[in-house]
C-alpha positions as CSV (number, residue, x, y, z in Angstrom):
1,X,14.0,-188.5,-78.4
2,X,14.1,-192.4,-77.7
3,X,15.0,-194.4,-74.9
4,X,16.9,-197.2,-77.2
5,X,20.2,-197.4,-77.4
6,X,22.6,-194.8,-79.6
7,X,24.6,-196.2,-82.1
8,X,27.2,-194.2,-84.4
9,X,28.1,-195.6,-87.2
10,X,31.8,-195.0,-89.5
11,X,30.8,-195.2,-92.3
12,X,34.3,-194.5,-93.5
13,X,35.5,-197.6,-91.6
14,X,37.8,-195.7,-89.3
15,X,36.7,-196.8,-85.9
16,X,38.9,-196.0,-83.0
17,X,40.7,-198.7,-81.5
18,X,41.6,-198.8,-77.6
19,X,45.5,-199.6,-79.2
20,X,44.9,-196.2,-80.4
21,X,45.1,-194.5,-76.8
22,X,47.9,-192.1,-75.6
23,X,49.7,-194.6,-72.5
24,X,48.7,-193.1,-69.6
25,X,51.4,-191.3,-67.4
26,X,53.4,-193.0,-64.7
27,X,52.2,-190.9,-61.4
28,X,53.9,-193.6,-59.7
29,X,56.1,-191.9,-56.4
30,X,59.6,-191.5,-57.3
31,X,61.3,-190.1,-54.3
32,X,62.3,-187.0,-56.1
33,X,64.1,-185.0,-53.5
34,X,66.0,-187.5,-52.4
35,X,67.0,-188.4,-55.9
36,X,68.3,-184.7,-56.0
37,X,70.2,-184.9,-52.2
38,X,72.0,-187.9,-53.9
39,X,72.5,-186.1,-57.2
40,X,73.8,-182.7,-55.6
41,X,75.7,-184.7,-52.6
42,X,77.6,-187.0,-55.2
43,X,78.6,-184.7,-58.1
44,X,82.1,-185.2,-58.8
45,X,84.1,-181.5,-57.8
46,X,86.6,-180.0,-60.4
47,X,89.4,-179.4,-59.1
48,X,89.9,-176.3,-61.1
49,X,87.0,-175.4,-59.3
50,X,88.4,-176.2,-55.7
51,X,91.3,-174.4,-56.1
52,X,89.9,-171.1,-57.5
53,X,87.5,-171.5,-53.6
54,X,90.9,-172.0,-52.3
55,X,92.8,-169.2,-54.1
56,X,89.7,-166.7,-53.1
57,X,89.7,-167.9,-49.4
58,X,93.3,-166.8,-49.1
59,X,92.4,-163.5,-51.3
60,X,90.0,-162.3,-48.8
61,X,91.9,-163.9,-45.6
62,X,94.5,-161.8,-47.0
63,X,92.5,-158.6,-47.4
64,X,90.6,-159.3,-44.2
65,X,93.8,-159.2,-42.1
66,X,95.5,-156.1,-43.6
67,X,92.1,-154.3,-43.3
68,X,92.6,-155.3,-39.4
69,X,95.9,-154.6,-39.4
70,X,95.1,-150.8,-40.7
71,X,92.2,-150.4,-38.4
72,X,93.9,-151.3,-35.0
73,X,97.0,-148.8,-36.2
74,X,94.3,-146.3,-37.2
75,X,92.8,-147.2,-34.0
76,X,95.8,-147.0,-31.7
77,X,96.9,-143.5,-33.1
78,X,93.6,-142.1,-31.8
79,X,93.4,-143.5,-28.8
80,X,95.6,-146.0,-27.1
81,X,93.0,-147.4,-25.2
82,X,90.8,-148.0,-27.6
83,X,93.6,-149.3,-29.8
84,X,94.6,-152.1,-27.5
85,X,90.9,-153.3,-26.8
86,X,90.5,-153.5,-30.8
87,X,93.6,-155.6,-30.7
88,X,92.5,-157.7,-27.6
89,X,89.3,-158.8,-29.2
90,X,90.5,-159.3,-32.2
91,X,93.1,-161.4,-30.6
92,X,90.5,-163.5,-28.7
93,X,89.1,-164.0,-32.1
94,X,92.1,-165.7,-33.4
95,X,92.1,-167.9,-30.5
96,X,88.6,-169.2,-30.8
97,X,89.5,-169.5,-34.9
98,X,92.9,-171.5,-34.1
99,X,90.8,-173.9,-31.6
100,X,87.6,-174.4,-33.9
101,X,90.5,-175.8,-36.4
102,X,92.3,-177.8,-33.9
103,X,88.5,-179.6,-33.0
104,X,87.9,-180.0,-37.0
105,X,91.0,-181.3,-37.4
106,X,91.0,-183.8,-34.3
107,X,87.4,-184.9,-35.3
108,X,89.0,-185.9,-39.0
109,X,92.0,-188.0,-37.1
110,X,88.9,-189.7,-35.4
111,X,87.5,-190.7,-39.1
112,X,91.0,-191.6,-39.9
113,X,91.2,-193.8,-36.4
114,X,87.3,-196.1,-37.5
115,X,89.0,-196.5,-40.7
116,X,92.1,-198.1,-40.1
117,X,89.8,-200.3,-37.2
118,X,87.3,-201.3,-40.0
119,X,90.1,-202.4,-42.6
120,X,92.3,-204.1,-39.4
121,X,88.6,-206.3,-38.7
122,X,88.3,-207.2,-42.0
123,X,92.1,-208.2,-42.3
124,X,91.3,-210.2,-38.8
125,X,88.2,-211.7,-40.1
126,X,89.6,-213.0,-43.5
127,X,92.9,-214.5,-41.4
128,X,90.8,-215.8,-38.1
129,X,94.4,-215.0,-36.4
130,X,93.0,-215.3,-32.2
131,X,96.4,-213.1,-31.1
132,X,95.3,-210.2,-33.9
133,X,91.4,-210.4,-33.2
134,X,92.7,-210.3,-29.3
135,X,94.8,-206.9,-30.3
136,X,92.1,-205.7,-32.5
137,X,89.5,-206.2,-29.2
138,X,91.8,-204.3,-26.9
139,X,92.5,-201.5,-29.7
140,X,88.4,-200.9,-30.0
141,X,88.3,-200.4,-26.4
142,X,90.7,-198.0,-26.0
143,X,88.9,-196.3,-28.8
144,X,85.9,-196.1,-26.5
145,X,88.0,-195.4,-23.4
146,X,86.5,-192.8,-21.3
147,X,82.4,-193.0,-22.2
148,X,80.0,-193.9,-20.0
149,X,77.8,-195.5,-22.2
150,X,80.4,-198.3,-23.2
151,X,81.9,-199.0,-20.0
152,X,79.9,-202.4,-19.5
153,X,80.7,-203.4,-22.9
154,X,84.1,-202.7,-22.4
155,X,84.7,-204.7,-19.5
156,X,83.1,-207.6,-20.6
157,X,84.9,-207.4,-24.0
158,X,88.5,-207.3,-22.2
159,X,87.2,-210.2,-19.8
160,X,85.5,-212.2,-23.0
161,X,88.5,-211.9,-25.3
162,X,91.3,-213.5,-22.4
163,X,88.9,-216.5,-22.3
164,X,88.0,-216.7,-25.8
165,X,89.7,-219.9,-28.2
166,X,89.3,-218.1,-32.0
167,X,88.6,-215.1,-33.4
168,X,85.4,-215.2,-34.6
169,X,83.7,-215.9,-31.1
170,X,86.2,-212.6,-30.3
171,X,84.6,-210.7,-33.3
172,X,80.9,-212.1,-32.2
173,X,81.7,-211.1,-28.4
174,X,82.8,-207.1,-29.4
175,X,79.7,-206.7,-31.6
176,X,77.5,-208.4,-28.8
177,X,78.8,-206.8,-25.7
178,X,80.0,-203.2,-27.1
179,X,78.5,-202.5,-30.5
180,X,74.7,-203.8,-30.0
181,X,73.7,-200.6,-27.9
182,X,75.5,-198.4,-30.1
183,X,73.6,-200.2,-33.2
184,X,70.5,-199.8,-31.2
185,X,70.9,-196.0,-30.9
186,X,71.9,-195.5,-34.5
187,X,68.6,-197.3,-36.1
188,X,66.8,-195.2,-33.4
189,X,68.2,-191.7,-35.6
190,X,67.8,-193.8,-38.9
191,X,64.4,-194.1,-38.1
192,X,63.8,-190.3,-36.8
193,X,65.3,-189.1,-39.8
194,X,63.1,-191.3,-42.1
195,X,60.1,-190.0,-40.4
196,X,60.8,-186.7,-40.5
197,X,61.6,-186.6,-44.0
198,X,58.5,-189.0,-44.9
199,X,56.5,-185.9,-42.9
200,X,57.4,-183.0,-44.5
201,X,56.9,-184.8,-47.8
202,X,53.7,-185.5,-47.3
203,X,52.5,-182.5,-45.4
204,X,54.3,-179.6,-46.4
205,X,53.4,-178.8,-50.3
206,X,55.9,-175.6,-51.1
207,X,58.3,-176.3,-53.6
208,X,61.7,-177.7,-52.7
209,X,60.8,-177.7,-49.3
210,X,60.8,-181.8,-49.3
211,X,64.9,-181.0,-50.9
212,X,66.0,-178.8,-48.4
213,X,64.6,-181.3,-45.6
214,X,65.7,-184.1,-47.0
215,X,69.4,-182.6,-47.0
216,X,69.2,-181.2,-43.5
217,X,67.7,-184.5,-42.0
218,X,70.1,-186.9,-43.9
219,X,73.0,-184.2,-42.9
220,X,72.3,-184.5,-39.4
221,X,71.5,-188.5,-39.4
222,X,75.1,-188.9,-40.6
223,X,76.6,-186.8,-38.1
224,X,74.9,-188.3,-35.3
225,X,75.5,-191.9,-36.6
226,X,79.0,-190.5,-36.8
227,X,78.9,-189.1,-33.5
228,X,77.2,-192.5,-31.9
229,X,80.1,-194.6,-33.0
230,X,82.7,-192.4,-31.5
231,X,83.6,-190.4,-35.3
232,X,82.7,-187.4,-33.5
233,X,82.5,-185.5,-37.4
234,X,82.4,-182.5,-37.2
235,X,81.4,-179.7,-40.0
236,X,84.0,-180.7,-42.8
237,X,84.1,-183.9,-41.5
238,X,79.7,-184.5,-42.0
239,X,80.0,-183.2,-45.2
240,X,82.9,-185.4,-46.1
241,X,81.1,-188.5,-44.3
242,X,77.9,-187.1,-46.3
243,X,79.5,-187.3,-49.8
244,X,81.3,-190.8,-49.1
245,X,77.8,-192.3,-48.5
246,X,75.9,-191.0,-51.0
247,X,78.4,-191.9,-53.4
248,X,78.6,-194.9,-52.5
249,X,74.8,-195.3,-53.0
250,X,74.7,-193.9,-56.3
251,X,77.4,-196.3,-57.3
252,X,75.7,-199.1,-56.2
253,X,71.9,-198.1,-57.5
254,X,70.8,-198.3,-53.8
255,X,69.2,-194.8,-54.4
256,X,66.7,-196.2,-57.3
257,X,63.3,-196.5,-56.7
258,X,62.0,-200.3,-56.4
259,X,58.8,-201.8,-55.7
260,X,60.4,-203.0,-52.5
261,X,60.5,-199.6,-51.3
262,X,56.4,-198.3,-51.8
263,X,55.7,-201.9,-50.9
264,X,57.8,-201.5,-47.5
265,X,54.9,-199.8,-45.5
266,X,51.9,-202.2,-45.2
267,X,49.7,-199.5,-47.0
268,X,52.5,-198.0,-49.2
269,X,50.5,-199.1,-53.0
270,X,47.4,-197.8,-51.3
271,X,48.3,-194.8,-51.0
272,X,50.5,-194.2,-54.1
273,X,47.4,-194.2,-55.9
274,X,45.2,-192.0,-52.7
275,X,47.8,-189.2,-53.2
276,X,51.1,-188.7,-55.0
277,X,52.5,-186.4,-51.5
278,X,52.1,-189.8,-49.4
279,X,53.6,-191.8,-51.9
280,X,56.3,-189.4,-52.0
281,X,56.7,-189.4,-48.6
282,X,56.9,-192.9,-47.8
283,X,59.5,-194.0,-51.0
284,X,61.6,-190.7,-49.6
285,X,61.4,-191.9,-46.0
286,X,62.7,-195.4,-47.4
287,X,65.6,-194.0,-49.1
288,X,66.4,-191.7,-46.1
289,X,66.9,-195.2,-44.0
290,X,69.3,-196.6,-46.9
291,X,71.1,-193.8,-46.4
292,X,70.8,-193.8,-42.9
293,X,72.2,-197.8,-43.2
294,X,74.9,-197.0,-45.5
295,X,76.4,-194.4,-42.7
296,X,76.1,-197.1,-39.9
297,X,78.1,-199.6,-42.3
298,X,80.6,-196.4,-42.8
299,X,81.0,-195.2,-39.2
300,X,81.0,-199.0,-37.6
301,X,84.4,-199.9,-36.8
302,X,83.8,-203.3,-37.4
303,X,81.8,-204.8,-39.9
304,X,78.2,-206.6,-39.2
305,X,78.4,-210.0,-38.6
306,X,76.3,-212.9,-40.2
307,X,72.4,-211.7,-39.9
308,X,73.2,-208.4,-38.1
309,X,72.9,-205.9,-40.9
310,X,69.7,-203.6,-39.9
311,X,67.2,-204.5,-42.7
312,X,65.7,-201.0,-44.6
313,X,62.2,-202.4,-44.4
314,X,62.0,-203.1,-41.0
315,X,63.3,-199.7,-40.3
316,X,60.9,-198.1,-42.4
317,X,58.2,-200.3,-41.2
318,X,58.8,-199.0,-37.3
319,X,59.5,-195.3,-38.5
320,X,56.5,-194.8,-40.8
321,X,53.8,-197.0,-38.6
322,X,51.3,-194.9,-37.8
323,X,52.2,-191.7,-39.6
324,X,50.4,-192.8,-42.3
325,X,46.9,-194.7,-42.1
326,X,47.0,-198.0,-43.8
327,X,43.6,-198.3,-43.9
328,X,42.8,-195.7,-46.5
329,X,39.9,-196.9,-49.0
């Protein structure tokens, strides 16, 4: 044994060369299950698909309400009594059926209402017309006619917009007196959400656990954007809301991983490389608030003005600050 040092020597000539090296994988975070909420949420639907649901809805509707139909007659030629209170419930049934569709259907006229103000603001922005920026001020408070929370806003809109010589300083005055508190309350469930989902990335390590709570967070961010801003969604009308803004992410690219978005949080690179969960956690918490932005822009009646847009880092900056130690070695 010596104490020098060991050399090997190829005598062959074939000595290894670092070139020579497999590339080490990528283990950078990738926000995977939000990638797969924005893949599931925005696959195109077949329509031969929809309409076989459709067809197999009214199948077992159909089926359902001779079954009914039977049992109450069944029911009635035994006993009367019994008969009728089949029917009555059954009856009270209906009711609550018919007025669960009236509500769906009255929250989907409310979608319809924010999008005919968001394409009337940008029609008043574009012309600067005073008289149709004016209208457009008094239609938007109507819109919030009867909440609480607006009724400030309101009356200093309808008092702003009499005095007010162009459009713009109408336009500036609506988001200033009657949008900013509403904006305010929608970055406050952006950032929940983002939190949330950035937590149970990180924390919890069962498998499609961090999927299913990305869905359900980013399902109930939209609908409580939706419901701030007076959309008041709904079930058909979340989902709907839900597919709109994820397509239009995926359309745009806003769902791809940058280095803007590990980067965002102070110690984001830090721990990328401490642990792959945390790194998870903080890229899916990032893409939770683009999401989360992409709803405001889509349940805003009017569009942000100059400077006004909610910036995705700062979001994720006040969401993820202090659920995750920057200091980490």
């Amino acid at each position: 044994m010596t104490n020098g040092p060991l050399l090997i020597d190829f005598e062959d000539g074939n000595t290894p060369s670092p070139a020579d090296a497999p590339p080490v994988a990528d283990i950078s975070p990738q926000g995977q299950a939000m990638q797969t909420v924005a893949t599931l949420a925005a696959r195109p639907r077949s329509r031969l698909w929809a309409w076989l649901w459709r067809s197999l809805g009214a199948v077992l509707t159909f089926l359902i309400g001779v079954a009914l139909w039977t049992f109450v007659e069944d029911m009635i030629a035994r006993s009367p009594l019994l008969g009728w209170a089949a029917m009555l419930l059954i009856g009270v049934f209906l009711i609550l059926c018919l007025a669960l569709l009236i509500r769906e259907l009255a929250a989907l006229n409310r979608l319809a209402r924010v999008d005919r103000l968001q394409h009337e603001a940008a029609q008043v922005l574009a012309e600067n017309d005073l008289s149709r920026a004016r209208n457009f001020a008094a239609k938007l408070a109507a819109f919030y006619k009867g909440r609480e929370d607006t009724a400030w806003g309101r009356a200093r809109l309808e008092e702003g917009a009499a005095q007010a010589f162009d459009a713009d300083t109408v336009m500036i005055l609506a988001e200033d007196t009657l949008l900013a508190p509403l904006d305010a309350a929608a970055t406050r469930e952006v950032e929940a959400a983002a939190r949330q989902v950035a937590t149970v990335t990180a924390l919890v390590p069962l498998a499609f656990a961090d999927v299913l709570a990305a869905l359900t967070a980013n399902i109930r961010m939209i609908r409580r954007i939706a419901e701030i801003y007076g959309g008041r969604s709904g079930t058909f009308g979340a989902w709907r809301l839900t597919r709109a803004v994820v397509t239009h992410l995926v359309a745009t690219g806003a769902v791809a991983v940058g280095d803007d978005l590990i980067g965002s949080v102070g110690g984001g690179t830090i721990l990328a490389k401490v642990s792959r969960r945390f790194g998870e956690g903080v890229v899916n918490g990032a893409l939770t608030a683009r999401v989360g932005v992409a709803a405001i822009e889509v349940c805003r009646p009017l569009p942000f003005g100059t400077g006004r847009r909610p910036r995705v880092t700062r979001l994720v900056q006040r969401a993820l600050t202090g659920l995750f130690d920057r200091s980490a070695p």
